[in-house]
TIFIVO-864032 format. One record per residue: x, y, z of N, C-alpha, C in turn. Coordinates in pm, whole numbers, padded with zeros to 5 digits, always signed. Layout:
XYZXYZXYZ/...
This chain:
+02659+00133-00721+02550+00040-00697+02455+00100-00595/+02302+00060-00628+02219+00102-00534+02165-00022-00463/+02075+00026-00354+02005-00118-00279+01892-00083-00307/+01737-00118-00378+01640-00119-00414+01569-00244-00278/+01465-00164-00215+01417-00348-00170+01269-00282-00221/+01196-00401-00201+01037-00446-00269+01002-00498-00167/+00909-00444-00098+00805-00527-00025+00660-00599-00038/+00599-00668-00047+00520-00719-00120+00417-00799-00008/+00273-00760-00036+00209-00809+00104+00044-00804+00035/-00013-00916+00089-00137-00951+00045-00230-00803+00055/-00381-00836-00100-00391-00701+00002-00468-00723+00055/-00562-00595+00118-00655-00601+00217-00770-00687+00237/-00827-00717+00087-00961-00787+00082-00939-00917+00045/-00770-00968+00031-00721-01114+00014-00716-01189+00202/-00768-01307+00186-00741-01379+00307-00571-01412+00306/-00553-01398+00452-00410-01438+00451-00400-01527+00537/-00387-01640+00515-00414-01766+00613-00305-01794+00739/-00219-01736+00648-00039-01754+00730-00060-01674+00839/-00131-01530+00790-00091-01417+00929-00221-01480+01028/-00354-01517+00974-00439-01536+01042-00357-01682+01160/-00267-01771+01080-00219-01814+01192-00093-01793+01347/-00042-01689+01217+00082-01611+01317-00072-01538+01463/-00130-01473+01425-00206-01436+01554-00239-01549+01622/-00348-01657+01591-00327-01768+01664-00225-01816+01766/-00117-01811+01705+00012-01842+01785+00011-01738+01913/+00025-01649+01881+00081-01559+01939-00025-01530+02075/-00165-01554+02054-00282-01618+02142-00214-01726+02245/-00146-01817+02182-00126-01960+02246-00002-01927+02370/+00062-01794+02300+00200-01807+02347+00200-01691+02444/+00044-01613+02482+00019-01561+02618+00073-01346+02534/+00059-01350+02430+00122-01245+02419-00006-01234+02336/-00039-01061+02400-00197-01004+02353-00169-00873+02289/-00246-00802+02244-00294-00693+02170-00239-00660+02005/-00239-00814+02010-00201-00766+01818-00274-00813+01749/-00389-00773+01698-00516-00781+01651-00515-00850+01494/-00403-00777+01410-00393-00844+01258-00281-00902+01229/-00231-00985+01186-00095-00996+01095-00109-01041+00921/-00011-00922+00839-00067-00982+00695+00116-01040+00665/+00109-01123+00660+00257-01157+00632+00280-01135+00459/+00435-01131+00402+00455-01137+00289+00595-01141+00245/+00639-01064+00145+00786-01115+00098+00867-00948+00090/+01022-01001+00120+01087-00897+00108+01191-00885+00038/+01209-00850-00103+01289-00866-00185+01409-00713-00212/+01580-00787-00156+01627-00636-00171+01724-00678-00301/+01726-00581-00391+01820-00589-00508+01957-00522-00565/+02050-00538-00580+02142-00461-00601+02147-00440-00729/+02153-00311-00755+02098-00275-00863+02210-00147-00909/+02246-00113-01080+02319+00025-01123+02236+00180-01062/+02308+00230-01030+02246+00377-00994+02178+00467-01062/+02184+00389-01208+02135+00512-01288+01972+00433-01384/+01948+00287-01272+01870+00195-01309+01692+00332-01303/+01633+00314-01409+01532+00431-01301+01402+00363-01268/+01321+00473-01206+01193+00389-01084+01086+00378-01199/+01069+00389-01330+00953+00269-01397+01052+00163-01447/+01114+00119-01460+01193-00017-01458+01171-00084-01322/+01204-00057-01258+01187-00089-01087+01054-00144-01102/+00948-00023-01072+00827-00035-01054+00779-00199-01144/+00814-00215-01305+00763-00286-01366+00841-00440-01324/+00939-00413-01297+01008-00570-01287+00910-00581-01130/+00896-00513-01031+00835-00550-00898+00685-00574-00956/+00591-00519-01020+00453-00531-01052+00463-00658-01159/+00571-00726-01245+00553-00828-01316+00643-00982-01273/+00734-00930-01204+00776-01020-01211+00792-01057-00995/+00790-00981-00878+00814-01005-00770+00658-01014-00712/+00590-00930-00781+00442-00937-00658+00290-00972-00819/+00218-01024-00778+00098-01054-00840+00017-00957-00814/+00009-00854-00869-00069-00717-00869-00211-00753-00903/-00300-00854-00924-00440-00915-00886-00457-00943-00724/-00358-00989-00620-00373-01037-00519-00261-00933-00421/-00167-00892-00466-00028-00827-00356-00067-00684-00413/-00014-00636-00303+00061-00446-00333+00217-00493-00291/+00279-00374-00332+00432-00371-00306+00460-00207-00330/+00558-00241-00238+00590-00076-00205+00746-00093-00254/+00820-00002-00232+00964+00021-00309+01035+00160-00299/+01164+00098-00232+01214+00216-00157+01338+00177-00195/+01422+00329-00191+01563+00299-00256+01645+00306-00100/+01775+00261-00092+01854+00261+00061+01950+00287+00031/
């Protein structure tokens, strides 16, 4: 068995309302110099070893992240 995770995070030219409020907070709560936050999802899978990376790639681009609005990255562990 392998560990596959998917990370998945708004992209750049999408508003992200969540991170725009995580900074807010973090304003309130006296703690400075962190200018952006894009929050998102982290999906790890256990997966056969001999599963290969366009299977991966396509189940993460169709079925874990909305490739109109997210990127996702994908790393084996």
């Amino acid at each position: 068995m392998a560990r596959v995770v998917v990370d998945v995070v708004l992209k750049p030219e999408i508003l992200d309302p969540q991170g725009q409020a995580i900074v807010g907070a973090l304003g309130r709560l006296g703690i400075s110099g962190v200018r952006d936050v894009r929050q998102g999802k982290h999906f790890e899978l256990d997966v056969e070893d001999d599963l290969d990376e366009a299977t991966v790639n396509r189940l993460a681009d169709t079925l874990l992240a909305n490739p109109v609005i997210e990127n996702f990255a994908i790393r084996r562990d």
